[in-house]
Kinemage of the C-alpha trace (Angstrom):
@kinemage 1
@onewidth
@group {chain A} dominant
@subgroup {mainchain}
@vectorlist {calphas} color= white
{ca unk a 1} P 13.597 178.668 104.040
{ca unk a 2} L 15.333 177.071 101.058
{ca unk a 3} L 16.026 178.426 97.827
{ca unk a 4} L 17.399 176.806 94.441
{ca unk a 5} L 17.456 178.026 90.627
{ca unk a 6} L 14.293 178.888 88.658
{ca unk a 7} L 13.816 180.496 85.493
{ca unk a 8} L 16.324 182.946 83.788
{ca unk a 9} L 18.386 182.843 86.815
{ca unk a 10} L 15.947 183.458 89.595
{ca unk a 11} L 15.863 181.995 92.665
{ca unk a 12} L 13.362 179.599 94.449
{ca unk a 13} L 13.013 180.166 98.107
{ca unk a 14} L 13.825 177.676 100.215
{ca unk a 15} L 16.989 178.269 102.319
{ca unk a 16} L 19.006 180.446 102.429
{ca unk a 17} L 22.798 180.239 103.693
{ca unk a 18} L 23.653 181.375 106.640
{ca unk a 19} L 25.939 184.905 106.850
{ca unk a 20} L 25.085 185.278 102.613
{ca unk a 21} L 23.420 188.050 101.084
{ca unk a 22} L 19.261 187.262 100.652
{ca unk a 23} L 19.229 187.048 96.396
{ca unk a 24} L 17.963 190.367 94.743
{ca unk a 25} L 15.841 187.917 91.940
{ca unk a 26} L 13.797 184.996 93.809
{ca unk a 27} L 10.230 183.185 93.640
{ca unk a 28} L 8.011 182.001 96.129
{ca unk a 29} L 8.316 178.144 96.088
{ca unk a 30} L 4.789 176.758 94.567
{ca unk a 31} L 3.973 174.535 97.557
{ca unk a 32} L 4.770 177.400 99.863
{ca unk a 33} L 1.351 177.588 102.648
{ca unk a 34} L -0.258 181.358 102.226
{ca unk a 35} L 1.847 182.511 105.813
{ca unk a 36} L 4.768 181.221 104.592
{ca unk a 37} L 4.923 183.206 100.846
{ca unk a 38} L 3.521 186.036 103.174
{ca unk a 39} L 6.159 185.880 105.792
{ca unk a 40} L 8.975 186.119 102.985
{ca unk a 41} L 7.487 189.237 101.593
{ca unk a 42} L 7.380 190.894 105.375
{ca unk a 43} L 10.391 189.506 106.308
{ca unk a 44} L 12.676 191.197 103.675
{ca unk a 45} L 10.556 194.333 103.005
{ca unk a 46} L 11.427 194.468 106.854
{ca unk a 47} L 15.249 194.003 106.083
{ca unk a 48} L 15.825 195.334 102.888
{ca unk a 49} L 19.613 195.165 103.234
{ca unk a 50} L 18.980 191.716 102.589
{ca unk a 51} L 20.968 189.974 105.625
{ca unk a 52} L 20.335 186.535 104.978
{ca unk a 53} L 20.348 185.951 109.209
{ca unk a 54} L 17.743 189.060 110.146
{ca unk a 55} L 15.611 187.962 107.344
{ca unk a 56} L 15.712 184.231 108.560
{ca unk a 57} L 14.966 184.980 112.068
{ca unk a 58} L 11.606 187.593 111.109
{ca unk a 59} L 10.603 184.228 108.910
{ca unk a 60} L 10.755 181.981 111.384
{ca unk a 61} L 9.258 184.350 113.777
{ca unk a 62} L 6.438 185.032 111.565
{ca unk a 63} L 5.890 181.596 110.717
{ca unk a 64} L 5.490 180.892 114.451
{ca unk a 65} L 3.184 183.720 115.281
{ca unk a 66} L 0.960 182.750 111.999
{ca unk a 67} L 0.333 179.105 113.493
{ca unk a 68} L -0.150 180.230 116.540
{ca unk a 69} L -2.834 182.544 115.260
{ca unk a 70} L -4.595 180.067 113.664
{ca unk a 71} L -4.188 177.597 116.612
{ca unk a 72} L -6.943 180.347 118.607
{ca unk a 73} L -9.470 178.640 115.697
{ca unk a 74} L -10.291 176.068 118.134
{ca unk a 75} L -12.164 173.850 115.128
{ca unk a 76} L -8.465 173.625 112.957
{ca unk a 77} L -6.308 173.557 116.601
{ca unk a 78} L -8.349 170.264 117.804
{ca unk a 79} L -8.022 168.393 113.796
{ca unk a 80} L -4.667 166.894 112.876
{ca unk a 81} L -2.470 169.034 110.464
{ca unk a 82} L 0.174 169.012 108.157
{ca unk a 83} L 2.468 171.523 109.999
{ca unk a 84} L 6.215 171.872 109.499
{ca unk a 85} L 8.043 170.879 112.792
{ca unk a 86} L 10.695 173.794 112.302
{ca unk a 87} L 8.243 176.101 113.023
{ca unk a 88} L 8.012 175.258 116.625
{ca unk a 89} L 11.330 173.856 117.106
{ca unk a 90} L 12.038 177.126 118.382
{ca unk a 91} L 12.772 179.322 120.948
{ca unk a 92} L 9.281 181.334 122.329
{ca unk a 93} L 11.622 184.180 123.586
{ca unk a 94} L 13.298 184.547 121.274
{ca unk a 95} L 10.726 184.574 118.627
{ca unk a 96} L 8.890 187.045 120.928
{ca unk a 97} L 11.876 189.665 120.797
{ca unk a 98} L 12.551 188.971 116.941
{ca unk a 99} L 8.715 190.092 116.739
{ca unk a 100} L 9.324 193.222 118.977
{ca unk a 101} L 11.453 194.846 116.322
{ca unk a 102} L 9.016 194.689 113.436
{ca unk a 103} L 6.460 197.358 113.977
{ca unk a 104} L 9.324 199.697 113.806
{ca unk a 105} L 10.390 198.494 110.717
{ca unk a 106} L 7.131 198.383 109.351
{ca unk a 107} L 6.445 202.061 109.997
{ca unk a 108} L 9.677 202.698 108.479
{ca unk a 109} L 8.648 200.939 105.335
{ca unk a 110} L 5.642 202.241 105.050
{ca unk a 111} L 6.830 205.716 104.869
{ca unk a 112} L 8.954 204.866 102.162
{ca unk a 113} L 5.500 204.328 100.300
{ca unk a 114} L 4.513 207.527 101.173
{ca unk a 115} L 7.643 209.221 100.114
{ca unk a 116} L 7.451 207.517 96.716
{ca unk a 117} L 3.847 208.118 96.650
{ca unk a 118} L 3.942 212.161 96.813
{ca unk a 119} L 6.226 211.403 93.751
{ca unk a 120} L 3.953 210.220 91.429
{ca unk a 121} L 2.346 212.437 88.585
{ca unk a 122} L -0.778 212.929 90.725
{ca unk a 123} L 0.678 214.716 94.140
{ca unk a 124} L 3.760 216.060 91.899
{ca unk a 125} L 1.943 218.113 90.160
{ca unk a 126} L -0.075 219.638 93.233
{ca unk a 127} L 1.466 222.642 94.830
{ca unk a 128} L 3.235 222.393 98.346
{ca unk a 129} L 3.788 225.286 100.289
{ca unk a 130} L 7.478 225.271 101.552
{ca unk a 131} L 8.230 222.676 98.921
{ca unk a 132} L 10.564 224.760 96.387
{ca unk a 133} L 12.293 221.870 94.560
{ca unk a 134} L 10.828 218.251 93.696
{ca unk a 135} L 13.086 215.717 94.318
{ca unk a 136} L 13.132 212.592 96.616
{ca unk a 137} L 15.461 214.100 99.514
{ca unk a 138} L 13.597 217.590 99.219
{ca unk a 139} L 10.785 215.525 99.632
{ca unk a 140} L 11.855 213.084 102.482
{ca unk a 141} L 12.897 216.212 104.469
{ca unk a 142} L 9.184 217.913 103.697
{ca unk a 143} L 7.300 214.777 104.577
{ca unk a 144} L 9.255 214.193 108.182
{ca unk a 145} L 6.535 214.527 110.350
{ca unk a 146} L 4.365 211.681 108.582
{ca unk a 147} L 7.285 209.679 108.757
{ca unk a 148} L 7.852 209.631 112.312
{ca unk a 149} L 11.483 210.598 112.720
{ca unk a 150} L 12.434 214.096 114.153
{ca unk a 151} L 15.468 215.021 112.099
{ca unk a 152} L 14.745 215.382 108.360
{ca unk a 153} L 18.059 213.948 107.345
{ca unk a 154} L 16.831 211.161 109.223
{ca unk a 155} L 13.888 210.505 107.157
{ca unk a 156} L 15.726 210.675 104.110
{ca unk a 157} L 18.502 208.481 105.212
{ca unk a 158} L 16.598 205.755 107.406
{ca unk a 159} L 13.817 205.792 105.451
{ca unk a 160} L 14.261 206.517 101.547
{ca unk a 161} L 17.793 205.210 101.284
{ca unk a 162} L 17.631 201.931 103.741
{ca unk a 163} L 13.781 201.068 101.777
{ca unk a 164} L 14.936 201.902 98.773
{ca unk a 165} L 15.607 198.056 97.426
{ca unk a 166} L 11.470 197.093 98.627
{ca unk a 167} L 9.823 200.678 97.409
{ca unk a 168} L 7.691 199.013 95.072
{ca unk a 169} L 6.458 197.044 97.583
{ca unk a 170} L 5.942 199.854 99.714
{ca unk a 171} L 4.256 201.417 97.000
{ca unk a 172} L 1.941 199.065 95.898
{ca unk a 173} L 0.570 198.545 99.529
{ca unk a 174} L 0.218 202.140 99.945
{ca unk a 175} L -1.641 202.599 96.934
{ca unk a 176} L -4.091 199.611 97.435
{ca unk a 177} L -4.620 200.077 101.120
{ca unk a 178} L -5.708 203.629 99.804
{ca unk a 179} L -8.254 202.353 97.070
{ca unk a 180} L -9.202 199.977 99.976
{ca unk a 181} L -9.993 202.356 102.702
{ca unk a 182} L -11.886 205.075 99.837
{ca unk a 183} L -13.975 201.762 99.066
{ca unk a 184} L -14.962 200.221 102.147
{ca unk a 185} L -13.302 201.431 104.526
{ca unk a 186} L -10.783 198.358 105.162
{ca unk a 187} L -6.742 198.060 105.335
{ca unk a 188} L -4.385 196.043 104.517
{ca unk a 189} L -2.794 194.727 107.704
{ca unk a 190} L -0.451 192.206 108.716
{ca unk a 191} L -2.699 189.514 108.986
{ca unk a 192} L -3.902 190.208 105.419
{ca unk a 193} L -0.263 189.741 104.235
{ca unk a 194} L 0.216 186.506 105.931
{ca unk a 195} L -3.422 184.850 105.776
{ca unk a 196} L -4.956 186.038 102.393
{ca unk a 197} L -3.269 184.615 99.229
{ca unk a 198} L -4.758 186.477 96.864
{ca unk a 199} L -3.825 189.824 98.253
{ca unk a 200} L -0.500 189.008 98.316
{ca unk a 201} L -0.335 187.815 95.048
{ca unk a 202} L -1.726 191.735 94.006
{ca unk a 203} L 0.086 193.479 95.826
{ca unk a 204} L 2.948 191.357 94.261
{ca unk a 205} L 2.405 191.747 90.501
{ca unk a 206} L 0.906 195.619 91.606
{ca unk a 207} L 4.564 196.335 92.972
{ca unk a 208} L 5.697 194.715 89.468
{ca unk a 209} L 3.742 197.277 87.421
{ca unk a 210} L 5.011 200.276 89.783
{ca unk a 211} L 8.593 199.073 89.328
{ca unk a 212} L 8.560 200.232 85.446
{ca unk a 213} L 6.834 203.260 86.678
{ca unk a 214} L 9.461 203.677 89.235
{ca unk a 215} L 12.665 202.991 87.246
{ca unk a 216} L 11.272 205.535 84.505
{ca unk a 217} L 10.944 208.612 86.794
{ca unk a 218} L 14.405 209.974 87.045
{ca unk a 219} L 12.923 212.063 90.697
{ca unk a 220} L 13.517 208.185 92.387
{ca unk a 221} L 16.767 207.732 91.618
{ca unk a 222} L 16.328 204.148 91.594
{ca unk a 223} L 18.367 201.749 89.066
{ca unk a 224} L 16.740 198.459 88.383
{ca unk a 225} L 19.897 196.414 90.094
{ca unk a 226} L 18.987 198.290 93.726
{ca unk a 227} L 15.182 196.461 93.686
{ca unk a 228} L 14.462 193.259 95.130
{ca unk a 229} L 11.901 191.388 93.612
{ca unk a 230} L 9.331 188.445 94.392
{ca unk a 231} L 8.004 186.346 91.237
{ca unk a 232} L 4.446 184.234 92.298
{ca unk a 233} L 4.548 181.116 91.139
């Protein structure tokens, strides 16, 4: 992964230093492969304090795992292709235990989508019984058991405050895995992150629409230099 300067200051992604702090303003790099754009976008909704290393290593890892995915496609494994040797320069183990940490993070993320989502207009304005006061730790603390941890400070401060910096993203996949499933009954998975371009690309400029919606609702406590943010080429 390399990055260099876009437009208005943004970065490109292409590498990123080693033991530096992963740029809050970036763009996927034009001749990026689909697994690759979609591996950033995991990778540092997955580490949203934006550790340079962590979000290398889940890269790489999901780099790996996405070509060796395809590789089960017997018809593209057995045809030569243009793949990037660092991919596979690496160490199977350690990929494998890099990998191992992700649904975790994953489910942590994802309840910071459904935090933010019972904040929007539409569940705000519903009653909940035992909820007295709206606000995002009230609501962290009232929303503990979908979020998997057992103490309610917990799920406001593992969950809300660590995701913070990605809850767009969150957000957006939340919302569209919801239209999804009302529609046809389908999800958005990891394999639709790192194998289907254009539903990355809308759950990128969705999360870019949400942000606005997100910076102007004072209940988020959000300020627009906390959020990290992907530009598509």
């Amino acid at each position: 992964m390399r990055y260099g300067t876009g437009p208005e200051g943004t970065r490109v992604v292409n590498e990123i230093p080693e033991g530096s702090d992963f740029p809050l303003n970036f763009s996927i790099d034009r001749h990026a492969e689909s697994y690759e754009a979609g591996a950033l976008l995991v990778s540092i909704c997955a580490n949203p304090n934006r550790d340079a290393t962590s979000i290398q290593r889940m890269y790489s890892a999901l780099c790996y795992k996405s070509l060796w995915d395809r590789a089960n496609d017997q018809e593209w494994a057995f045809r030569p292709q243009l793949i990037k040797p660092c991919y596979f320069l690496v160490d199977h183990d350690e990929m494998q235990d890099v990998l191992k940490l992700l649904p975790q993070k994953l489910k942590r993320f994802s309840a910071a989508g459904r935090i933010a989502e019972f904040l929007l207009p539409t569940e705000a304005d519903k009653s909940h019984p035992g909820l007295n006061r709206l606000n995002i730790q009230t609501v962290s603390e009232y929303l503990t058991h979908e979020t998997g941890e057992e103490d309610p400070k917990n799920a406001y401060n593992r969950i809300w405050r660590a995701y913070k910096p990605v809850v767009h993203y969150a957000l957006a996949i939340r919302l569209i895995g919801n239209y999804w499933k009302s529609k046809n009954n389908s999800e958005i998975t990891l394999e639709t992150i790192l194998h289907n371009p254009e539903s990355l690309k809308f759950i990128i400029e969705t999360a870019t629409v949400l942000e606005v919606a997100i910076l102007a609702e004072p209940r988020f406590r959000v300020k627009p230099e906390e959020l990290i943010r992907l530009a598509w080429p």
